[in-house]
N, C-alpha and C positions, 0 to 999 in steps of 0.2 A: 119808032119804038123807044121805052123809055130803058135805060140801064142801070142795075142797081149792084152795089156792095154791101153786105151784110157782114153782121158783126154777131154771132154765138159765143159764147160761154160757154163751158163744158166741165164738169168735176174732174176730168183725166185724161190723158194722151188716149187712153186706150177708147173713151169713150168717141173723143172727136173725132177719132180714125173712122172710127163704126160710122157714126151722121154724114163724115164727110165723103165716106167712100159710096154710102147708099144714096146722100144726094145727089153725085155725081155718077152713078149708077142709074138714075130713078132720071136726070137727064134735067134735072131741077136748076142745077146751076153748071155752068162749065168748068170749076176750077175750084179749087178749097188750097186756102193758105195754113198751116197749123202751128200755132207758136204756143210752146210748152212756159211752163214754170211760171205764170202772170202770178204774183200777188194781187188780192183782192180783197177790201173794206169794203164792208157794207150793213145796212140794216136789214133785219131779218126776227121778225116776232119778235118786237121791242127791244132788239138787241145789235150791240155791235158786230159784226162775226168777220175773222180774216180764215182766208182759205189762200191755197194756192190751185189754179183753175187752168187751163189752157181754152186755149180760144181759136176760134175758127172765125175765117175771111173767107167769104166765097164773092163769085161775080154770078149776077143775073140778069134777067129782064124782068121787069117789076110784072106783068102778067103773069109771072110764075109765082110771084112772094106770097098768095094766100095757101096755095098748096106747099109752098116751101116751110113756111110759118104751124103747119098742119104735122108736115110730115117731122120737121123737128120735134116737134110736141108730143109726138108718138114714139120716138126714138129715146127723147133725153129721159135723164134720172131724176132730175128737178122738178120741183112742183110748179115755178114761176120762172124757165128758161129767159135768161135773154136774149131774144132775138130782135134785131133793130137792123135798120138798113140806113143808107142815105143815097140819093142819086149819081150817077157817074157824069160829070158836067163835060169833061173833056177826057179824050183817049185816042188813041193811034187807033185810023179805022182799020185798018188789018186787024187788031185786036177785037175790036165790036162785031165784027163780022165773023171774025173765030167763035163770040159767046150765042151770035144768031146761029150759027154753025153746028154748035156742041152741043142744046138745049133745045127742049122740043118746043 
């Protein structure tokens, strides 16, 4: 089974807490890391735009990422969320077997 880290965005603490608690409710990912206060540049309808965003880290199993990618989308305030992941190539199996463990 393959393991993933994913990366969301989020407009505000209060918001990531909401995604992060219902993903990890919903059994989608095992864990959400939440780090406040990110400055963010970016384009946005032909325009520069800076925000200040908090972000969310979760850990998964890539057989969950189409319903994870689903349920963010129904959650967030954005119209184009970012959500991106990239593979877990190495980890302490105690760890891996806690995310088989914690997700459905």
């Amino acid at each position: 089974m393959k393991y993933r880290t994913v990366y969301i965005t989020t407009s505000n603490k209060e918001e990531a807490q909401r995604i992060g608690k219902e993903l990890v409710a919903a059994r989608l990912v095992a864990c959400v890391n939440i780090f406040d206060g990110i400055n963010s540049f970016y384009w946005w309808e032909g325009e520069i735009q800076e925000d200040h965003e908090t972000v969310i880290i979760a850990k998964t199993k890539q057989p969950l990422m189409e319903e994870l990618i689903e349920k963010v989308n129904e959650l967030h305030a954005y119209d184009v969320p970012c959500i991106v992941s990239w593979p877990i190539r190495e980890a302490h199996q105690d760890y891996i077997d806690w995310i088989d463990k914690e997700t459905k």
